[in-house]
ZAMARGU-4260 file (C-alpha; in steps of 0.2 Angstrom, whole numbers, plus 5000, padded with zeros to 4 digits):
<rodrens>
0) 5002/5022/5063 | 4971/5043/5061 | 4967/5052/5071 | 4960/5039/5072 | 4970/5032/5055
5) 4985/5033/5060 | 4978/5032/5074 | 4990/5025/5062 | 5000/5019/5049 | 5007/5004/5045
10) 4992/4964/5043 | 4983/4958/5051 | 4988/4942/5056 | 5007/4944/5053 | 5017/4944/5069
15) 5017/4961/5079 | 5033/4968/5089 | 5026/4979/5104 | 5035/4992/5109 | 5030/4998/5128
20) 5014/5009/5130 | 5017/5026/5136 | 5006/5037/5147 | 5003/5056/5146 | 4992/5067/5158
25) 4976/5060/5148 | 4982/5044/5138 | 4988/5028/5135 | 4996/5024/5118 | 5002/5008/5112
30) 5010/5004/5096 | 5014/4991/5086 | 5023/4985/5070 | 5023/4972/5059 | 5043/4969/5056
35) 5058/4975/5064 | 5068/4973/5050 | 5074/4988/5040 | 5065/4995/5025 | 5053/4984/5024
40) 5034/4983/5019 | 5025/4985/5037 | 5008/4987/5045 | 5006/4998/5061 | 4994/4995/5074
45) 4985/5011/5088 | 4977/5008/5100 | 4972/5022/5113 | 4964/5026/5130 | 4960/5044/5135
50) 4954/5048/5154 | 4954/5063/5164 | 4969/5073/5168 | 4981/5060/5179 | 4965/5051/5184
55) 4964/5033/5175 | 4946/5031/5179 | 4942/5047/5175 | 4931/5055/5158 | 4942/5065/5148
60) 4942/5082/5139 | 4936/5078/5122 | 4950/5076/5108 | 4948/5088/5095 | 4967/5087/5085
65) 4978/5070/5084 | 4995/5072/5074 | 5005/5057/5074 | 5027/5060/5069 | 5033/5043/5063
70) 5049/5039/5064 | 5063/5049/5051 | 5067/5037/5036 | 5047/5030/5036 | 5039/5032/5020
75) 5020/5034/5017 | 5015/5031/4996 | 4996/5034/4996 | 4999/5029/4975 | 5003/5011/4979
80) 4984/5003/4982 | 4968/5010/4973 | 4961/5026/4979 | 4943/5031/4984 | 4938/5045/4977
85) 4921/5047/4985 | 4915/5063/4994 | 4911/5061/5010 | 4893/5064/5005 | 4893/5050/4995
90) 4901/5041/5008 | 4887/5042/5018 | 4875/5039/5005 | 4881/5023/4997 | 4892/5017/5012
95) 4908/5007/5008 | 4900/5003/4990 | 4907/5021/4985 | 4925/5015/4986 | 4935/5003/4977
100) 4938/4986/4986 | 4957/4986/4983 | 4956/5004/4993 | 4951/4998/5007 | 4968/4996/5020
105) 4964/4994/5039 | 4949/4994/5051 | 4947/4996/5070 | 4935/5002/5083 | 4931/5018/5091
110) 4924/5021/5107 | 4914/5036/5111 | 4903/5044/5125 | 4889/5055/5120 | 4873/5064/5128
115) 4860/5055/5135 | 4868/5039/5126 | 4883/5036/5138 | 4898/5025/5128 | 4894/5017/5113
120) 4907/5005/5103 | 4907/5007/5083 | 4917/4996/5070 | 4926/5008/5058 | 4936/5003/5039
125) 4952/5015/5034 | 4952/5017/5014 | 4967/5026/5005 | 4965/5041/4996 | 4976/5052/4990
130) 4988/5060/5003 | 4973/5054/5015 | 4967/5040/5025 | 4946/5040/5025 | 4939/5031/5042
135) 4923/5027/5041 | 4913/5025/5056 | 4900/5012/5055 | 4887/5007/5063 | 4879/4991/5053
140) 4883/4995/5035 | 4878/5015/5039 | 4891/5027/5039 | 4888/5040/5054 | 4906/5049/5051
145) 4920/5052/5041 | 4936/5055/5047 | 4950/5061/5038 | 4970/5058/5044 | 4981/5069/5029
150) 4999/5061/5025 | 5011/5076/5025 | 5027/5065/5021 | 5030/5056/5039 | 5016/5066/5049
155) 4997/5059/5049 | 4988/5071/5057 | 4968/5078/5056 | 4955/5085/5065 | 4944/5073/5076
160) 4924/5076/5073 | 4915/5084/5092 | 4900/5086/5082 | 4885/5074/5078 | 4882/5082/5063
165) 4902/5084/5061 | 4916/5094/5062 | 4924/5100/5080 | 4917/5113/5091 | 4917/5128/5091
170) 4914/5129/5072 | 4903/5114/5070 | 4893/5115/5087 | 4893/5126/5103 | 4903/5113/5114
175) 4910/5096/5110 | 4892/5084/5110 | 4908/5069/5105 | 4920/5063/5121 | 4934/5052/5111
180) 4936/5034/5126 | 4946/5026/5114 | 4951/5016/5098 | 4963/5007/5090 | 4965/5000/5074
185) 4977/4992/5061 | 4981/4998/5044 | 4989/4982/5033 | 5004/4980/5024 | 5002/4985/5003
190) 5013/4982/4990 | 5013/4983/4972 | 5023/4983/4957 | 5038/4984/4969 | 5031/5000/4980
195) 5026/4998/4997 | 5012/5011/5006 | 5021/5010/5022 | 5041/5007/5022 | 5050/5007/5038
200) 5064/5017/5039 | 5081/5011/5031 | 5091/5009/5045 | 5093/5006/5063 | 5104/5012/5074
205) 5096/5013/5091 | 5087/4996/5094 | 5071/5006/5093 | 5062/5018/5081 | 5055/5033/5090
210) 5038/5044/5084 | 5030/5056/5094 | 5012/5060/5094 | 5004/5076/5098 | 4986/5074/5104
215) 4976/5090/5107 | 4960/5094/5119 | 4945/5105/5119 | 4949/5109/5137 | 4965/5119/5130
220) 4977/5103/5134 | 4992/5099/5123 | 5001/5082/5128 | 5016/5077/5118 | 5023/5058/5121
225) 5035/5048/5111 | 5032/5030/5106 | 5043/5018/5100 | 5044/5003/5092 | 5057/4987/5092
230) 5069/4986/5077 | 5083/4975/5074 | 5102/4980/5070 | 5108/4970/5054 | 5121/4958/5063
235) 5139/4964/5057 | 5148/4955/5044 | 5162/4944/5050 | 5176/4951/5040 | 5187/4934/5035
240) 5206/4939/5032 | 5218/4929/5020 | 5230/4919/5028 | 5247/4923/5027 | 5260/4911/5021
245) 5275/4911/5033 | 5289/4916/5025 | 5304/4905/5021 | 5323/4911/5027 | 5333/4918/5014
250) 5347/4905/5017 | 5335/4891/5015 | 5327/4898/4998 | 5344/4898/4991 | 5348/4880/4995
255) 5331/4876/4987 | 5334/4881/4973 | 5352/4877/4972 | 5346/4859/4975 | 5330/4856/4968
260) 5337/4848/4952 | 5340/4834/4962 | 5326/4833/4970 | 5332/4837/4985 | 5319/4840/5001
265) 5314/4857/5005 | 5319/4867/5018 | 5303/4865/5031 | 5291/4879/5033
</rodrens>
């Protein structure tokens, strides 16, 4: 499941179910999980492309706000793996050095058009912190930007950077300098001590788990679209009943018993 982060929540390498991409008036989103089985320890892949309003080929408004609603029942722990508790100075300073190695939980890539520069493709790393996912975007072993995707329960959400020197315009810059393309990325499966940072949700009823993502532009634009992804019904237990014994006649018990001293043969069943 940040904005870019969530941009996602929840190994690389283990098998993925797909649920189908969906488009919206600016984007296509596709997600993907690591299981389908209930309650279990999962990874969840984003991936996103953002064009102009119902024109695929065209550049889109920059994205300024991504909230991402996974499904109900889906769990987030931000205390199972290590934290980083760098600043985001120091982030920039020392690079990935500033956080523990244990922290660090995904990576993906991000692409983004700026002035004069056109579109440019940068490697970014997702470290846990605490109620937080950190995405650095790299280029080298430089951090450019930090990008923050808060946990609040089962909603990831945060503000996407417009800026070069950071933040999102207006407050940060006269007029958005960054134009979001898109990314994707893949945050791995954790578990320790019998805790998992990203549970799926205990049951499934549907065939499916449904999350909706909220993704907002800096030309005023609010598209909402939900996103699912495959899950499997635990087959039903076959319910085995005892068999019944027929019962004998009432006549025929009688000369049983009556006879049995001598051995006689039982009446047959």
């Amino acid at each position: 499941m940040t904005v870019s982060a969530v941009a996602a929540t929840l190994a690389c390498g283990a098998p993925a179910a797909a649920g189908a991409p969906v488009s919206g008036p600016h984007e296509t989103v596709d997600l993907t999980t690591s299981t389908t089985r209930p309650g279990a320890s999962a990874a969840l892949g984003y991936a996103a492309r953002y064009h102009a309003a119902n024109d695929p080929d065209g550049e889109p408004p920059a994205l300024r706000h991504l909230a991402i609603e996974l499904p109900p029942g889906t769990l987030i722990d931000t205390s199972v793996p290590p934290r980083c508790a760098a600043s985001d100075f120091e982030l920039q300073m020392r690079g990935e050095a500033a956080c523990p190695p244990a922290a660090r939980i995904g990576a993906g890539q991000a692409t983004v058009k700026q002035p004069g520069l056109g579109a440019t493709t940068y490697d970014t790393v997702i470290y846990n912190a605490d109620h937080d996912m950190l995405e650095l975007v790299k280029s080298g072993d430089a951090v450019l930007a930090v990008v923050h995707t808060y946990v609040h329960g089962t909603t990831l959400e945060g503000p996407i950077p417009t800026c070069l020197t950071g933040g999102t315009a207006p407050d940060g810059c006269p007029f958005d300098q960054l134009i979001l393309l898109a990314n994707h990325l893949q945050v791995r499966p954790v578990s320790a001590g019998g805790r998992n940072y990203g549970t799926t949700p205990p049951t499934c009823s549907t065939g499916r788990w449904d999350g909706r993502v909220t993704f907002s532009y800096g030309d005023g634009s609010l598209d909402r679209l939900t996103a699912s992804a495959p899950c499997v019904r635990p087959a039903a237990r076959r319910v085995t009943r005892p068999r019944r014994r027929r019962a004998r006649p009432r006549a025929c018990r009688r000369r049983h018993r009556a006879t049995a001293h001598r051995r006689a043969r039982p009446c047959a069943r």
